[in-house]
C-alpha positions in Angstrom: 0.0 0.0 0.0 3.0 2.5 -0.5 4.2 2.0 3.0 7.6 1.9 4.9 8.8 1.9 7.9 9.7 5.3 9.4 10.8 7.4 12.3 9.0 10.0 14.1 10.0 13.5 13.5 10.8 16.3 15.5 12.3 19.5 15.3 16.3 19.5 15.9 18.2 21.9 18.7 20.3 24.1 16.7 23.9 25.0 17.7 24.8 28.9 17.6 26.8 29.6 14.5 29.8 30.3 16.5 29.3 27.6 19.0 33.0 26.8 18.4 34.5 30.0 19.7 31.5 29.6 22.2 33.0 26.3 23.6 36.7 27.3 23.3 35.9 30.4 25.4 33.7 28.2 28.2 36.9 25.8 28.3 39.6 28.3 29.1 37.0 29.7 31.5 36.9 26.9 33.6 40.7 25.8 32.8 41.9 29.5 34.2 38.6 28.8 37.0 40.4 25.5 38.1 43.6 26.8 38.0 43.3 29.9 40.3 41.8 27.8 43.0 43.9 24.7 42.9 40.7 22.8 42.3 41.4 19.1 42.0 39.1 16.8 39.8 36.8 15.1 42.8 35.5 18.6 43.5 34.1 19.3 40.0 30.6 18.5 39.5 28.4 18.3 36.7 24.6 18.1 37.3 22.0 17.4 35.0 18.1 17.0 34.2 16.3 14.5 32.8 12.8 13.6 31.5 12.1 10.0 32.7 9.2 8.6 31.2 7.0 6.0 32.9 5.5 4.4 29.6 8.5 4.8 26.6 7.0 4.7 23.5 8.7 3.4 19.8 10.3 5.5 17.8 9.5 3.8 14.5 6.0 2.7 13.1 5.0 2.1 9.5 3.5 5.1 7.0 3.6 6.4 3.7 6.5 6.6 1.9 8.2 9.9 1.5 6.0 11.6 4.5 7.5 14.5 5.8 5.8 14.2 9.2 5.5 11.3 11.5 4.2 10.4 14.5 4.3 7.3 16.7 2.4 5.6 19.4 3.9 7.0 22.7 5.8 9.6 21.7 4.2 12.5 23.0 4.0 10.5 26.4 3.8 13.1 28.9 3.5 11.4 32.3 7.0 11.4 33.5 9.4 12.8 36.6 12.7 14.2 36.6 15.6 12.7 37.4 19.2 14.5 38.4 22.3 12.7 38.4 25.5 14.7 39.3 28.9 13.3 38.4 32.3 14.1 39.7 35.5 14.6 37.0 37.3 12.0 39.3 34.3 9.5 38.4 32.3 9.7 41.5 28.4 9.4 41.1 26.8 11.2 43.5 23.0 10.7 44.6 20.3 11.6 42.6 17.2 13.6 43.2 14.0 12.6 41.4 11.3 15.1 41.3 7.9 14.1 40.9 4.2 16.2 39.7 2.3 16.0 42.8 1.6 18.6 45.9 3.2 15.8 48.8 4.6 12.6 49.6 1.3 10.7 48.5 3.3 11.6 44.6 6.4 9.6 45.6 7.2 6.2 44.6 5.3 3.9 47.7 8.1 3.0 50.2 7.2 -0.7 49.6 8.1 -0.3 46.2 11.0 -2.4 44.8 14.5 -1.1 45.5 13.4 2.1 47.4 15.5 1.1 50.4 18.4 0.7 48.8 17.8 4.3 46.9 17.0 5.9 50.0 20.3 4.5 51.3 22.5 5.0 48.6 20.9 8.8 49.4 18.6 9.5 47.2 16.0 12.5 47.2 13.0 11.8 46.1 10.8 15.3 46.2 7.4 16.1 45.0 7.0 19.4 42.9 4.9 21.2 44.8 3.5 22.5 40.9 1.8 21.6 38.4 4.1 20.0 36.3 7.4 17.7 37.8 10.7 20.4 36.8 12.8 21.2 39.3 11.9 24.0 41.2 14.0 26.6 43.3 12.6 25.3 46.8 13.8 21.4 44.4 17.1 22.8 43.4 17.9 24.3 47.3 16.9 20.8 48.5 19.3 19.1 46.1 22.1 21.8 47.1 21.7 21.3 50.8 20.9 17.6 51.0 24.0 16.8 47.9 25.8 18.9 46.2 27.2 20.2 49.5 27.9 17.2 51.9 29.6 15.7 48.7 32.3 18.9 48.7 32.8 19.0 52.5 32.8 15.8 52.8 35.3 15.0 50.0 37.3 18.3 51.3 37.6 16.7 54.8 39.1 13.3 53.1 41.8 15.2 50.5 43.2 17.4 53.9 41.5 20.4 52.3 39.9 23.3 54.4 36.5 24.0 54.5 37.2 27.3 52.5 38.4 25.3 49.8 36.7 26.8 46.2 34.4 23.6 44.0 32.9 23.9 41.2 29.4 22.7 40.2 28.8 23.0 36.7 25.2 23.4 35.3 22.8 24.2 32.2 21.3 27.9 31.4 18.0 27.0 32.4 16.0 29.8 33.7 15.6 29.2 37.6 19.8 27.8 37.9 20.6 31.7 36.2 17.3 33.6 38.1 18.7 35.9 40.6 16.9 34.2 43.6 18.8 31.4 43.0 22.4 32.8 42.4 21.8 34.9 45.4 20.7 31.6 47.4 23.5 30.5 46.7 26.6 32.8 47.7 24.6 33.2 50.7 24.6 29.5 51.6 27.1 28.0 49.8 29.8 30.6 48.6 32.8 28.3 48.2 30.5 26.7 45.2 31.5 28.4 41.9 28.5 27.8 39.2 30.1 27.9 35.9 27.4 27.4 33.4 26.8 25.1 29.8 27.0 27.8 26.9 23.0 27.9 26.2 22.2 25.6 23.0 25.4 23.8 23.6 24.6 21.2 26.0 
């Protein structure tokens, strides 16, 4: 009937132009960065977010040849949390916090659920939203900070012989609440030994 197998479509993130020069500049940022302060590779962190979605759909299906647009079972699956690992540059995987739609615990994965002792001991966060929707939120991203981010550096400071003034640096996306001013603030006030050095935006 004039049909192939296809995969869905969907419009692709574009790089800046000079995302090159971009990326070279962001490097010799954080080389000087790590460099000034002595910084040694178990206190560089990179933290990310994730869409994890509860029912994956296929990306392929069967449709008319040569269509331009296609769409799958699944693939606008919406029902989902967020996940955030963090990583160390000597290798050292932190935690993660998983941030679920809901307005309390009732959202949270039941505490009979397979596994969720051995998350909760391997120190997990598991947080509901408190919104609409299951993003990080500032009161999310203070909770991973706090609960984290932060034990990881003194901790790891404490073991290396370093002092608790020691600088770390905790590198991030440009998403809107990590760069908001309530949050930067929030942060040199509570944590101001943590340098943010940010992803270039469109380069992540």
């Amino acid at each position: 009937i004039g049909w192939s197998e296809r995969r869905a479509t969907k419009a692709a993130q574009k790089l800046p132009e000079n995302h090159e020069e971009i990326l070279t500049h962001a490097f010799l940022r954080e080389a000087y960065t790590i460099r000034d302060h002595a910084i040694p590779a178990a206190l560089r962190i990179n933290t990310d977010q994730t869409q994890l979605i509860y029912q994956q759909g296929t990306k392929t299906t069967w449709n008319e040849k040569g269509a331009k647009q296609v769409a799958t079972v699944g693939q606008e699956e919406k029902r989902a949390f967020t996940l955030i690992p963090s990583i160390a540059a000597d290798g050292t995987l932190l935690p993660m916090q998983a941030v679920y739609n809901g307005q309390s615990s009732r959202s949270l994965p039941n505490p009979s659920s397979p596994g969720y002792d051995e998350a909760i001991d391997f120190g997990f966060r598991m947080r509901p939203s408190l919104t609409p929707t299951y993003w990080s939120t500032h009161e999310t991203m203070h909770d991973l900070v706090d609960n984290i981010i932060a034990p990881y550096f003194n901790r790891t400071k404490e073991e290396l012989g370093l002092p608790p003034s020691q600088c770390s640096i905790w590198k991030i996306d440009c998403w809107s609440v990590h760069k908001s001013d309530e949050f930067l603030t929030w942060m040199k006030k509570n944590h101001n030994s943590i340098i943010i050095i940010f992803v270039p935006g469109g380069c992540t």
